[in-house]
C-alpha positions as CSV (number, residue, x, y, z in Angstrom):
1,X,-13.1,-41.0,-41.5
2,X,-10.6,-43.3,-42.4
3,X,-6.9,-41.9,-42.9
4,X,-5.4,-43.5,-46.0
5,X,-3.5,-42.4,-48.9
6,X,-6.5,-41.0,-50.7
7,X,-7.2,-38.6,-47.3
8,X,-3.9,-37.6,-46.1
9,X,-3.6,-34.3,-47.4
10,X,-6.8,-33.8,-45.8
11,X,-5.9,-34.5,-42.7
12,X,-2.7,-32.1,-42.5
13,X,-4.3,-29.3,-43.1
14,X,-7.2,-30.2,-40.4
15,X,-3.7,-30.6,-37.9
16,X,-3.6,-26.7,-38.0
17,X,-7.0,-26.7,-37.6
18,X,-6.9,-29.2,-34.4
19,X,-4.2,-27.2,-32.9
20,X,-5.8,-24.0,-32.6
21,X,-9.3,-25.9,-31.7
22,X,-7.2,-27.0,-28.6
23,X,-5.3,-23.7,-28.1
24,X,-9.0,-21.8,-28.3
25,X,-10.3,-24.5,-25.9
26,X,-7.8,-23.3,-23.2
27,X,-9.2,-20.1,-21.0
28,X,-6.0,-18.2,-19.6
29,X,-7.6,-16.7,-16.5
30,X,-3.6,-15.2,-15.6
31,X,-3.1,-13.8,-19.6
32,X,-6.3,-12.6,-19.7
33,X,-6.9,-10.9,-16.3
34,X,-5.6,-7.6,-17.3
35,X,-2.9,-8.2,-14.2
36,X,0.2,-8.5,-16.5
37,X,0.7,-6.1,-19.5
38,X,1.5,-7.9,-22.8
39,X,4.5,-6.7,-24.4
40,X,5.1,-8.1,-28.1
41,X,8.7,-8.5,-29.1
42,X,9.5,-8.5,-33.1
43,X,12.2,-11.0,-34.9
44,X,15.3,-9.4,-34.9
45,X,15.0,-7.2,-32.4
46,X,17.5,-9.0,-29.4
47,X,16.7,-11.5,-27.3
48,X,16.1,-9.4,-24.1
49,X,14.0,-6.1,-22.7
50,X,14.9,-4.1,-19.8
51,X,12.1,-2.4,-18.1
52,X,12.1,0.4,-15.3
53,X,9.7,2.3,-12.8
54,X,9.9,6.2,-13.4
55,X,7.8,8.5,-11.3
56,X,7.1,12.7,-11.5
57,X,6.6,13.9,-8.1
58,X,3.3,14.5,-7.0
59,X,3.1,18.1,-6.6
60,X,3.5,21.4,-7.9
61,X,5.8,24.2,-6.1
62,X,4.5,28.2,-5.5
63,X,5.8,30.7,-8.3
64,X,6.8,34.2,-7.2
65,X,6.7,37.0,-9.2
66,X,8.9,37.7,-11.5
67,X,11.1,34.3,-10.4
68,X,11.4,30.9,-12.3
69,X,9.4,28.2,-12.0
70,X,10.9,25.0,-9.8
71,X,11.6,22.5,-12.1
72,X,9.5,19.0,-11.4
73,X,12.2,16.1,-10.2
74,X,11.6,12.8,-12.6
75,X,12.8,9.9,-10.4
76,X,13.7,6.8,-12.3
77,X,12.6,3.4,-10.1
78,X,14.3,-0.1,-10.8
79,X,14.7,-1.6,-13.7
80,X,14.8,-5.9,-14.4
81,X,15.6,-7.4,-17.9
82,X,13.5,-10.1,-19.0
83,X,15.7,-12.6,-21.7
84,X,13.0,-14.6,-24.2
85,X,13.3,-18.8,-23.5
86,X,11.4,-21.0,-25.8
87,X,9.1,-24.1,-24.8
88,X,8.4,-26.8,-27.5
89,X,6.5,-30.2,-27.5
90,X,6.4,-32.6,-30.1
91,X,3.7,-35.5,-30.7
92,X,4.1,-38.1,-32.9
93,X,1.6,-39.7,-35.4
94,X,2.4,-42.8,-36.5
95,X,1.9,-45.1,-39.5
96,X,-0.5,-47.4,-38.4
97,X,-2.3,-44.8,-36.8
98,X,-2.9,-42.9,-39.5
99,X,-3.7,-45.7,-42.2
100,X,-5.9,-47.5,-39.4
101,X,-8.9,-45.8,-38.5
102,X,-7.4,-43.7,-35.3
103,X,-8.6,-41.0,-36.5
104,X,-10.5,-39.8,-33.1
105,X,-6.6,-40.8,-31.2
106,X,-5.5,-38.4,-33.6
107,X,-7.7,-35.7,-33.2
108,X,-7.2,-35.6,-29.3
109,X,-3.4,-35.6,-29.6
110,X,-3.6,-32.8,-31.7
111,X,-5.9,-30.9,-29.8
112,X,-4.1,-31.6,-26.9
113,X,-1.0,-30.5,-28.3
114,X,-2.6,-26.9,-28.5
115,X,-3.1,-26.5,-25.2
116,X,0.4,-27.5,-23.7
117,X,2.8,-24.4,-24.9
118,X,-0.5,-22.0,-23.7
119,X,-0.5,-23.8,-20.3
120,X,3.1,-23.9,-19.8
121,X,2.6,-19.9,-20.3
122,X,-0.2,-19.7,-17.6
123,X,1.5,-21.9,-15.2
124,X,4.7,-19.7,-15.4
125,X,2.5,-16.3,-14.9
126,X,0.3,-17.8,-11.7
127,X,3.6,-19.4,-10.3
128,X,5.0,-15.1,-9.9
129,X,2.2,-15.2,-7.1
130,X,2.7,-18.8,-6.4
131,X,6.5,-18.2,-5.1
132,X,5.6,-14.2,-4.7
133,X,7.5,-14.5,-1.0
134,X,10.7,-15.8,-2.3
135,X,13.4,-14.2,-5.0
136,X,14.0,-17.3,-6.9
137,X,11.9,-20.8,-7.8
138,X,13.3,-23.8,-9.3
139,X,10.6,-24.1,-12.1
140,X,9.4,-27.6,-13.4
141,X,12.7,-28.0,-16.1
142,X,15.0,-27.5,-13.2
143,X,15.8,-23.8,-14.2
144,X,15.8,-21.5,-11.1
145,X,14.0,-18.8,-12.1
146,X,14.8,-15.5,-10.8
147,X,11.3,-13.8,-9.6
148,X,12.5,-10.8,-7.4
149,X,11.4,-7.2,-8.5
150,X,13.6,-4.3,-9.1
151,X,14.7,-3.6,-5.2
152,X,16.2,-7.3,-5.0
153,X,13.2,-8.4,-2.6
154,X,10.4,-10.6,-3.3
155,X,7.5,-9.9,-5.0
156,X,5.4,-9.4,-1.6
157,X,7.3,-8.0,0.7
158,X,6.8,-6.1,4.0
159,X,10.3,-3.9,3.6
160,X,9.7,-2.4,-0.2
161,X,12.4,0.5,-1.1
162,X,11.9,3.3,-3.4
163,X,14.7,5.0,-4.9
164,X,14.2,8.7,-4.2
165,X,13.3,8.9,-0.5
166,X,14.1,6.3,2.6
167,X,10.4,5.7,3.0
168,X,9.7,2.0,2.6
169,X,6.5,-0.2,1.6
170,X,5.0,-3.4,2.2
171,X,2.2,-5.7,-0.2
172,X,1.9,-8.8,2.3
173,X,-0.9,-8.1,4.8
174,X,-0.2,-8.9,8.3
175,X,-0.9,-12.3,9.8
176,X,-1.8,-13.4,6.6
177,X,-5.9,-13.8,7.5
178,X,-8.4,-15.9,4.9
179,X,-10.7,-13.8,3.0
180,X,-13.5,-12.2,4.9
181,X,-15.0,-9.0,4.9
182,X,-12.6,-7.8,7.9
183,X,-9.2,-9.2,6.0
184,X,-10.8,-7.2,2.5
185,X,-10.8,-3.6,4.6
186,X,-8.1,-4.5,6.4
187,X,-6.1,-5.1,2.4
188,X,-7.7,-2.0,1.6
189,X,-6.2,-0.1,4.5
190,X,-2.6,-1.8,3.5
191,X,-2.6,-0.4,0.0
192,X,-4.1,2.6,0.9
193,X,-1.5,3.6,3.4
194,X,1.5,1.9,1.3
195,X,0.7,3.2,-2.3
196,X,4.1,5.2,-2.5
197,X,5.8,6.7,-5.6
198,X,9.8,6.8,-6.3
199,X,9.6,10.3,-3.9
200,X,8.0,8.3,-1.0
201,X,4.9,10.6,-1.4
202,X,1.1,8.9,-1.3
203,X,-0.2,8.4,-4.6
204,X,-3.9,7.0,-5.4
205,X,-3.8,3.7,-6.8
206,X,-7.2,1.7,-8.1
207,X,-7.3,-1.8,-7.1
208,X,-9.7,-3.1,-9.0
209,X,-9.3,-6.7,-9.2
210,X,-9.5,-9.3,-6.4
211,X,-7.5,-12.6,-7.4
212,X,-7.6,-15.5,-5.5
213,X,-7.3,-19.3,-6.0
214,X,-9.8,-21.8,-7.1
215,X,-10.4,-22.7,-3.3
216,X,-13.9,-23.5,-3.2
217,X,-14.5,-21.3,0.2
218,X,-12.5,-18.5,-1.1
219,X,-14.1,-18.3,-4.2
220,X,-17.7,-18.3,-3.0
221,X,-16.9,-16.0,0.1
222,X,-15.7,-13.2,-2.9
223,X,-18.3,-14.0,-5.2
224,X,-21.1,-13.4,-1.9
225,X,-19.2,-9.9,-1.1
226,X,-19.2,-8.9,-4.4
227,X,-22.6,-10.3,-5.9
228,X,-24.8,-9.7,-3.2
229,X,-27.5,-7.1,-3.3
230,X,-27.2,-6.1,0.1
231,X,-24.3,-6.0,2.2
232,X,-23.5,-9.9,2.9
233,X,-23.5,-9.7,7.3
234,X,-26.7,-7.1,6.9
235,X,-29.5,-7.9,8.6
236,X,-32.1,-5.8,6.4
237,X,-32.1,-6.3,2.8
238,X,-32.5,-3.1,1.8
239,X,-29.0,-2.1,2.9
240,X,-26.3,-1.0,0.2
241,X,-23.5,-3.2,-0.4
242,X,-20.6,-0.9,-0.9
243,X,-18.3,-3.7,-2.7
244,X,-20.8,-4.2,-5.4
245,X,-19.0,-3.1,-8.9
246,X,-16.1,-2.1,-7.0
247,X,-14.0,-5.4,-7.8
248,X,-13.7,-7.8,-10.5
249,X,-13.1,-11.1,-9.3
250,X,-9.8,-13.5,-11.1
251,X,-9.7,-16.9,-10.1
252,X,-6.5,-18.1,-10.8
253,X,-6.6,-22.0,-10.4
254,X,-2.8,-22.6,-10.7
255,X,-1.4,-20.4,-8.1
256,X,-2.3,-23.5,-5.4
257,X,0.4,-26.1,-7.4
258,X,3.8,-26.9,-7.1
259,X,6.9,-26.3,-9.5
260,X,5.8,-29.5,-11.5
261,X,2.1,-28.0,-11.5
262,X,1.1,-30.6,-8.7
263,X,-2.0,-29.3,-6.1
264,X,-0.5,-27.7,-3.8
265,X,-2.7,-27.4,-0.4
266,X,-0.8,-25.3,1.7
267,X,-1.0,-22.5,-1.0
268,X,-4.9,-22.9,-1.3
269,X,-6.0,-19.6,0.7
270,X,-4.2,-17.3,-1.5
271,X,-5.6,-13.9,-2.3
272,X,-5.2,-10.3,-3.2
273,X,-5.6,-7.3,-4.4
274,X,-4.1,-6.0,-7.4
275,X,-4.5,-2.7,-9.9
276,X,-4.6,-3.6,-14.0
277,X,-4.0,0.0,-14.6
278,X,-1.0,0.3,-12.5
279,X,0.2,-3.0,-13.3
280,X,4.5,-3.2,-13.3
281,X,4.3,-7.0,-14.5
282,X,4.9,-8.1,-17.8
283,X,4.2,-11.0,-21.0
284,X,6.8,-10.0,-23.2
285,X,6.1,-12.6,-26.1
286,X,8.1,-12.8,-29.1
287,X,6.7,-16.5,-30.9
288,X,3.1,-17.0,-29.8
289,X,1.8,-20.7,-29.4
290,X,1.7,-21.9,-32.6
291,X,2.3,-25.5,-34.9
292,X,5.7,-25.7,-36.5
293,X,5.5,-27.0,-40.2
294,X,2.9,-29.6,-40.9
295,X,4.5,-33.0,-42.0
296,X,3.7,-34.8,-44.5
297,X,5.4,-37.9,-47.1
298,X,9.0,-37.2,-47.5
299,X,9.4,-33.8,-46.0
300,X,11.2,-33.4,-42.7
301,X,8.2,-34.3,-40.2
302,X,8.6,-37.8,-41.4
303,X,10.7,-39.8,-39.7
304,X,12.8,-42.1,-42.4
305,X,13.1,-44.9,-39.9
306,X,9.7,-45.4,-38.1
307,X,7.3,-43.9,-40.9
308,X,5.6,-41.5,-37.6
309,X,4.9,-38.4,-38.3
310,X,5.9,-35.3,-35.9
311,X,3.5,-32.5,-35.2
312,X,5.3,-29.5,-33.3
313,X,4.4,-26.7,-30.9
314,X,6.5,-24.4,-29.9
315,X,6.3,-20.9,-28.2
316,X,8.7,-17.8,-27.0
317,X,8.6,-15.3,-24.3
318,X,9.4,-14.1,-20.6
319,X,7.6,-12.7,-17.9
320,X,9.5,-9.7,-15.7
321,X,8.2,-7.9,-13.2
322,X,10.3,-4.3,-12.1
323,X,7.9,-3.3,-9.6
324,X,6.1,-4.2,-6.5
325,X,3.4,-1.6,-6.2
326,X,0.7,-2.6,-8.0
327,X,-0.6,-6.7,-6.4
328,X,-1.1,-7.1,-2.4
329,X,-1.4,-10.9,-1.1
330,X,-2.7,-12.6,2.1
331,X,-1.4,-16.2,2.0
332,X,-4.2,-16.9,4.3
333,X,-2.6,-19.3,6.5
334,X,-2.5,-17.2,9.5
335,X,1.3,-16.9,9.7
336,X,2.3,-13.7,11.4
C-alpha cells in the first residue's frame, strides 16, 4: 500500500489502530499479576490520593451479665500519598515517508509507539521490588523516586513497625538463599510467624503467588516445585506433592535491570512470596496509554516547517505502596 494523497485519510485512522495493535502486543506480567491493586482516578478529581492501613483487632472480649459489651479498638496503620506524573513519547512521520512507499517503517513506528508508555508503566511497578531494600531510587529521567512504605523503611525490611503495639516485623528472609525447596519453607515460616496486624496480634495471611525473575534457574526450579506430580526430591512417584495448586507462579522479567532498564545480573536471583488478596500496593491511573490526536494536513500534528507528521502517546498515574505486609523477598545472593 502506497501512502499518497488519494490514501492518507486511510492511513490515520489505521494510526489508532497500530497503536493499540502494539499496546495489545505488550503482556504486563507486573499489571496483571494481581500483586498491585488498580486504583482509577477521574478528571477533576486532584492530582494526588492518600492511602492508609486500618486494622480491627482480632478478637472478641467475654460479656458478663447484665454489663456492656467491650467496644472493638479500630487501629489506623500508615498512610503514603501517591501524586499522578505523566509520561509521553512522540514519533514523527515524515513527508517522504509517507508519500514513498514506507509504509511497513510506518507501521512498526506506530506499533512500537504503543508499547513504550505501557512499558514505562511496567518497568516503574517491577522496579518497587527492584530497589525494595532502599527508600529512594533515582529512576531513568533522573527523578528520585520515593519508594519507602508507610513506617519510613524500605519495602523489605527486617525491623517493620506497626502502630498500635511495639511488636515489629520483617519481609526479607535471612541470608537471602536462591530458591529451593528449603529457602520456599523456610519463606513460608517467615510470613507465617511475621503476619502481624496494627495490634501486633498474628493474623492469617494467603500467599498465593510466588514472583521471581526471568532467571532461567529460578524459573524452572519453581515451575518443577510447582508442576510436578510428585513431590520434586521424592524418590517414589506416587508421593503427593504438597505445593501443587498452592502457588501461582509471576515471572517478572524486569525486576533484574537497572534504573535505565539495563540487565542487571546481580539482581538475577530475586524471589518471593506475595498475597493478591492482601495486597497494600497500588496503580492509581488517571490517563491510560492512549494516542493523543491523530494528525493530519493542516491541523496541529503537522509540523509547518518540515511537512512530518507527529503521532503522540502519552499516559498518567502513580504507584504507592502504604504497607509492607503483604510481598516477602530473598535476593538470593547469599548476603546475611
Amino acid at each position: 500500500m502506497e501512502l499518497n494523497t488519494v490514501n492518507l485519510s486511510d492511513f490515520v485512522k489505521l494510526g489508532q489502530v497500530l497503536f493499540l495493535k502494539g499496546l495489545d502486543s505488550y503482556k504486563s506480567a507486573a499489571r496483571m499479576s494481581g500483586m498491585w491493586k488498580i486504583d482509577s482516578i477521574p478528571d477533576n478529581t486532584g492530582n494526588s490520593r492518600e492511602y492508609t492501613e486500618i486494622d480491627l483487632e482480632q478478637y472478641a472480649r467475654k460479656k458478663s451479665e447484665n454489663d456492656s459489651a467491650a467496644r472493638a479498638r479500630v487501629q489506623q496503620g500508615y498512610s503514603k500519598t501517591g501524586s499522578l506524573k505523566r509520561i509521553a513519547f512522540n514519533i514523527g512521520i515524515s513527508y517522504e515517508m509517507r508519500h514513498y512507499n514506507k509504509y511497513s517503517e510506518v507501521v512498526s513506528r506506530l506499533t512500537n509507539l504503543g508499547r513504550t508508555v505501557s512499558q514505562r508503566m511496567e518497568l516503574d511497578l517491577q522496579h518497587r521490588l527492584t530497589f525494595g531494600t532502599a527508600t529512594t531510587y533515582t529512576d531513568m529521567d533522573g527523578d528520585v523516586v520515593n519508594i519507602a512504605v508507610g513506617d519510613t523503611l524500605a519495602l523489605f525490611s527486617t525491623a517493620h513497625t506497626v502502630r498500635g503495639a511495639s511488636a515489629t516485623f520483617r519481609n526479607r528472609l535471612a541470608n537471602n538463599p536462591v530458591f529451593s525447596k528449603g529457602s520456599l519453607e523456610g519463606m513460608e515460616l517467615l510470613v507465617i510467624e511475621n503476619s502481624i496486624n496494627q495490634f501486633g496480634e498474628k493474623v492469617v495471611i494467603e500467599y498465593d503467588v510466588i514472583w521471581s525473575t526471568d532467571d532461567p534457574n529460578t524459573v524452572n526450579t519453581v515451575r518443577e516445585y510447582l508442576k510436578s506430580t510428585a513431590a520434586p526430591d521424592a524418590n517414589n512417584a506416587g508421593v503427593i506433592n504438597v505445593y501443587q495448586s498452592k502457588y501461582r507462579h509471576v515471572v517478572l522479567p524486569l525486576v533484574a535491570t537497572t534504573n535505565l532498564g539495563a540487565v542487571d545480573a546481580t539482581k538475577r536471583k530475586l524471589w518471593g512470596l506475595a498475597s493478591t488478596m492482601n495486597c497494600q500496593s497500588y496503580l492509581a491511573i488517571n490517563e491510560e496509554a492512549h494516542l493523543m490526536q491523530d494528525p493530519a494536513g493542516g491541523n496541529n500534528g503537522e509540523s509547518r516547517e518540515t511537512d512530518d507528521w507527529t503521532f503522540a502517546a502519552r499516559a498518567g498515574y502513580f504507584i504507592i505502596t502504604p504497607g509492607a505486609r503483604w510481598v516477602a523477598v530473598s535476593l538470593g545472593d547469599g548476603t546475611p
